[in-house]
N, C-alpha and C positions, 0 to 999 in steps of 0.2 A: 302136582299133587292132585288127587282127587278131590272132582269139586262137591262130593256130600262131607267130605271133614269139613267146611266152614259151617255144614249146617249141623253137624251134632255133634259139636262142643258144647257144655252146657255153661248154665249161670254160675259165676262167683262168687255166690250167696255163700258163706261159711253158716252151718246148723246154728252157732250161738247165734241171738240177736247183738249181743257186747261184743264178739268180734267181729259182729257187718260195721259198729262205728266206730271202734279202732283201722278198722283196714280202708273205710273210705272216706272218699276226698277229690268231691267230682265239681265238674262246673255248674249244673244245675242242680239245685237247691228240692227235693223231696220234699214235697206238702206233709203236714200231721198223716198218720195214718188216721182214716177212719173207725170210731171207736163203735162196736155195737153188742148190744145184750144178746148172749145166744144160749139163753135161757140155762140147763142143766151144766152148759159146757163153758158156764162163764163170761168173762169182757173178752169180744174179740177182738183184732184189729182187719181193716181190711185197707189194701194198696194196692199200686199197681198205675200201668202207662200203658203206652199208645203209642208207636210216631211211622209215616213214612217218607219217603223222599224218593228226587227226582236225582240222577247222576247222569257224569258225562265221565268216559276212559278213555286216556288216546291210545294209541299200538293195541289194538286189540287184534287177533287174528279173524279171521272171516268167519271164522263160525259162533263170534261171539258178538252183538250188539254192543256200539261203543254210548250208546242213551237209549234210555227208558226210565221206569218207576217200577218203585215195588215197596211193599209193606215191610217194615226192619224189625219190631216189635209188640208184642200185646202177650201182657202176661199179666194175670189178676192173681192178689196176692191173700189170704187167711190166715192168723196168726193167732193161736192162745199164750200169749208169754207170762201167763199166773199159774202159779201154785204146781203142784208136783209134776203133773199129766198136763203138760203140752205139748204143741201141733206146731207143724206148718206144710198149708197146702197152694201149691202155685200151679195154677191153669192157663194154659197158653203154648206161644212159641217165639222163636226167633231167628232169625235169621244174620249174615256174619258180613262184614266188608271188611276184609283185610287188606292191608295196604299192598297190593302187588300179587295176591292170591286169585284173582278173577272168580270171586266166589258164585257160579252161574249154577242153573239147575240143569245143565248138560245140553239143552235145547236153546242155546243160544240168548235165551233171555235173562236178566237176575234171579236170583234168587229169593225169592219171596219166603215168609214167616211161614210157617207151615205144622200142623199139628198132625201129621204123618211123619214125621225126621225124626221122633223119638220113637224106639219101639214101647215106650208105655205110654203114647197115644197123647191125647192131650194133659197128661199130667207132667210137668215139666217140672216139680219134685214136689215130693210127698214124705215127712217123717214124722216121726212120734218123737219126743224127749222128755225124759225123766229126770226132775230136776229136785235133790232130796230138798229138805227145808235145812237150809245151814251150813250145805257139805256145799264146798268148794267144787266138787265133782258133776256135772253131767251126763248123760249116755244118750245117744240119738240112735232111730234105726229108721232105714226106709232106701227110698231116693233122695239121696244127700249132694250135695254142689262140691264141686271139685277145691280141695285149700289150697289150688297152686295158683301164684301170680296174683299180679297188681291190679290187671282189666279183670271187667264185669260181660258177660255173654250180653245183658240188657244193655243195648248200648245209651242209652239213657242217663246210663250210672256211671260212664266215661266222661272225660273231659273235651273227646274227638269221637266222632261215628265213626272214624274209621281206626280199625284196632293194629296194633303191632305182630310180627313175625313172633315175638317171645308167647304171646299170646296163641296161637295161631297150634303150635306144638307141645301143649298142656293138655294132661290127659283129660277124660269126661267128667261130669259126675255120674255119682256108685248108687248103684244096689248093693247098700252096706250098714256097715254098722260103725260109731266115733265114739269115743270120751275127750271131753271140751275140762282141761282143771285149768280152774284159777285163782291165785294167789297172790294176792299185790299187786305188782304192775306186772304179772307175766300172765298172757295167755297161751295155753298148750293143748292143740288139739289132736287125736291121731284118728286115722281113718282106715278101717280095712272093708273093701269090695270089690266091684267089678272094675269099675273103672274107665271098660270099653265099649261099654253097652253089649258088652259079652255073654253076660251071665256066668263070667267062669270067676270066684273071688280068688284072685290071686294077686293083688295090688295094693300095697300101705301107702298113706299119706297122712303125712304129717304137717303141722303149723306153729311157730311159736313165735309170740309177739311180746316183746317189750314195752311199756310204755313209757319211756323216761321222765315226761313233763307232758303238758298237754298241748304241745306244741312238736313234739321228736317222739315219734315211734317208728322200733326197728324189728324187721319181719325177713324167719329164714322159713323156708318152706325145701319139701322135696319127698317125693315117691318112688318108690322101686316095687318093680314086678319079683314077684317071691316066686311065682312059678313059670308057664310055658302056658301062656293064652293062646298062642299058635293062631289057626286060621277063626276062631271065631271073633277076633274083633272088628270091633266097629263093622264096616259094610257085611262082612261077614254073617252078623245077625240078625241083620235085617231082612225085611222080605223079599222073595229075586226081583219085585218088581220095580224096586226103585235101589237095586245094586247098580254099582258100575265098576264095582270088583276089581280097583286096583290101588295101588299107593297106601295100602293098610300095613307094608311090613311092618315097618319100624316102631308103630305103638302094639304092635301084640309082643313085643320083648326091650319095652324102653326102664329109663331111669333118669331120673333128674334134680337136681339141686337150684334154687334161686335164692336170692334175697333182694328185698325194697324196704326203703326208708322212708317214710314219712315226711315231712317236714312242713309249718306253716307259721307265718308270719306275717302279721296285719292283713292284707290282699292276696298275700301268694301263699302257693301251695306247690310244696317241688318233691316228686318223689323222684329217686334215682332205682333201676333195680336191674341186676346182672342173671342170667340164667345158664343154666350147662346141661343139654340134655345128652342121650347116646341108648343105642340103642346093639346089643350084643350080637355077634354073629351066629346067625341060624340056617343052614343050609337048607333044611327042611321048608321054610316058611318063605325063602328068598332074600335071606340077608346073606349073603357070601365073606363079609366083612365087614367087623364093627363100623358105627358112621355114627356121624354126632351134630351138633350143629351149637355154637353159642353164640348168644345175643346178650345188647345191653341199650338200654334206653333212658330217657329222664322223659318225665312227664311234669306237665306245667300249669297252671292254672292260676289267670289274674283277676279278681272280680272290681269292676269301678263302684268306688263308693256311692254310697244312694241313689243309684242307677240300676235300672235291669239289665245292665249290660255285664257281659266275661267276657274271655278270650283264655280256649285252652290249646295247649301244643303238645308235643311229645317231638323226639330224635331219636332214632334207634338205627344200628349197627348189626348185623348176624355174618355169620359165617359160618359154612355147613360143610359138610363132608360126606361125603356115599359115592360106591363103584356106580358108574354108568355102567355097569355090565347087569345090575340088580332091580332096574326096571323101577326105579322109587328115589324120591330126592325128599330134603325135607321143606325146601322150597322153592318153586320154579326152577331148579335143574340141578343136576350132580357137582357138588364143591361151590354152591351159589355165593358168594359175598358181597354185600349191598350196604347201602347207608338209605336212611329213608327219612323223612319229615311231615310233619301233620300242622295242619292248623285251624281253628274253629271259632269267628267270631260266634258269639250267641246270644240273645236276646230271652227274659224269661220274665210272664208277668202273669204271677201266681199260679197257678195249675197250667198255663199255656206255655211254650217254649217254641221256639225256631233258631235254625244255627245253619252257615254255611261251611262246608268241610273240603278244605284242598289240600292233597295227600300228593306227593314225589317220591317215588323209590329210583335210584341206580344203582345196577349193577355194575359191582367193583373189578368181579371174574364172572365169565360167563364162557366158560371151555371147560368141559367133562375132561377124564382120563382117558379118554382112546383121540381128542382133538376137534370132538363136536364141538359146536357152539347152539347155545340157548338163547332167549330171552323174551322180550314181549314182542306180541304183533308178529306181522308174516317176516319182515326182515330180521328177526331176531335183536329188536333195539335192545340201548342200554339203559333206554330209561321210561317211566309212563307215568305220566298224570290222572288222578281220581278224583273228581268237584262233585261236589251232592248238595243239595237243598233239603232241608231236612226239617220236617217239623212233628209237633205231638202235644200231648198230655201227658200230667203227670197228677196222681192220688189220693 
């Protein structure tokens, strides 16, 4: 896959502020926002983190460093959540470790946070929302956070720095436009924009959350392209100087369905969540044949009582499919099937956090359709280990 898709997925931020705490359920613990007078335009809040860290990868190929360091997040957060005309403006960037993605910046080093990886610059989203007094209804417009999936782009707001495969193949966030209703315990949001950092609006997304108890909330989500984004997504859009112009088929003509569940009880917090994505055949664009890929994962999180101490995990599962003749997989090679695991003790005392992250993927298949073989590292392993040190602030 191409290694600028780890860097311009965006945040998981949903436009409501009510469905950021419905939907999350991380190991470390969010300080108060910062509250400040901003005179005509009301009580603001202001947020926001920091972190980087140090890794080590085994089977790396030669043209990738298996240790170094690199910056993973910084993103500063402004928020009007009063009265009719609110905002929210996020400055910064981020950067991705997927478990088995080798998310590098092409020159052999990590991939560092970077306020160039978006093409609106250092604004990593910007929207307006209109919120009547009384009406159940919403409307948001701008640069809005993608409503797929359970992971956050801030890794911060994960239970593990290093993110899932399910994650990995979720479209952007849009230059678009949402209505957020809610009614009881249901929230329902739908989204239409870009998607791809395209600029072409041709992509719905949708969200809708249950809340059964304050303990069980259940979440289906899913997108489809309406039209033919063809070649300008993602790399596509960017400037030639930091293209590397390949592995974009599949998101300029995808679609996808997930759902995750909630759950928490005393110290834990277990979501389970299944995904299906596929992407249609386009000759034109270089898909010769439909391909797909589904994943499922649970994710985990223990906090020890009266202690700064957690420990969070995840397990996930994918299995993809795409011709080896079509020059694109949707990850590490054509028909990849893998099982993967994470783990993260971590430490957090009041705005300071640090956490150690050790991440195993194997590959289940690792033979395309004509009898290649894939995998990590110059022999083509079946397996690779990912450890980080990781530390930060938090708001």
């Amino acid at each position: 896959m191409n290694t600028m898709r780890r860097q311009l997925l965006g945040l998981g931020f949903v436009a409501a502020s009510s469905l950021l705490a419905i939907h999350a359920a991380q190991a470390l613990t969010a300080p108060q926002p910062i509250t400040i007078d901003g005179g005509p335009l009301g009580e603001l809040e202001v947020s926001g983190g920091v972190d980087g860290y140090a890794y080590f990868m085994s089977n790396t190929s030669n043209h990738i460093q298996s240790t170094g360091m690199g910056m993973s997040s910084g993103i500063l957060e402004v928020q009007k959540n009063t009265g009719v005309l609110q905002f929210t403006v996020e400055l910064g960037a981020n950067s991705f470790q997927v478990l088995g993605a080798e998310a590098y910046d092409g020159k052999g080093h990590i991939a560092n946070a970077s306020v160039n990886q978006f093409p609106t610059g250092p604004l990593y989203e910007g929207y307006v929302t209109i919120a009547p007094t009384n009406s159940p209804i919403t409307v948001s417009a701008g640069m809005l956070a993608s409503l797929e999936g359970y992971e956050y782009g801030a890794d911060y707001y994960n239970a593990v720095q290093l993110e899932t495969l399910l994650y990995y193949v979720q479209n952007n966030n849009a230059r678009g436009v949402e209505a957020t209703l809610t009614e009881g315990p249901v929230t329902a949001t739908v989204q239409y924009g870009d998607s791809t950092d395209s600029g072409v609006w041709n992509v719905i997304q949708a969200l809708i959350s249950y809340k059964i108890d304050d303990n069980n909330v259940a979440n289906i989500y899913g997108a489809y392209n309406l039209g033919k984004t063809g070649p300008n997504t993602y790399l596509y859009a960017l400037p030639s100087s930091i293209k590397t112009g390949q592995g974009q088929e599949p998101y300029a003509n995808n679609a996808l369905i997930g759902a995750y569940y909630n759950y928490t009880h005393n110290n834990w917090t277990l979501v389970p969540e299944v995904q299906y994505v596929y992407a249609r055949k386009d000759v034109q664009i270089g898909i010769n044949g439909q391909s797909s890929n589904f994943g499922a994962a649970l994710f985990s999180d223990y906090t020890f009582t009266n202690t700064p101490y957690s420990v969070g995990s995840w397990i996930e599962y994918f299995d993809s499919h795409s011709s080896a003749a079509d020059n694109y997989s949707w990850a590490i090679g054509p028909n990849a099937e893998a099982i993967g695991v994470a783990v993260a003790p971590t430490w957090q005392y009041k705005h300071l956090f640090a956490r150690a992250n050790a991440g195993y993927i194997y590959l289940l298949h690792n033979t395309d359709s004509v009898g290649g073989h894939y995998g990590f590292g110059n022999d083509n392993s079946h397996g690779q280990f990912t450890g980080t040190l990781e530390a930060g602030l938090m708001f």
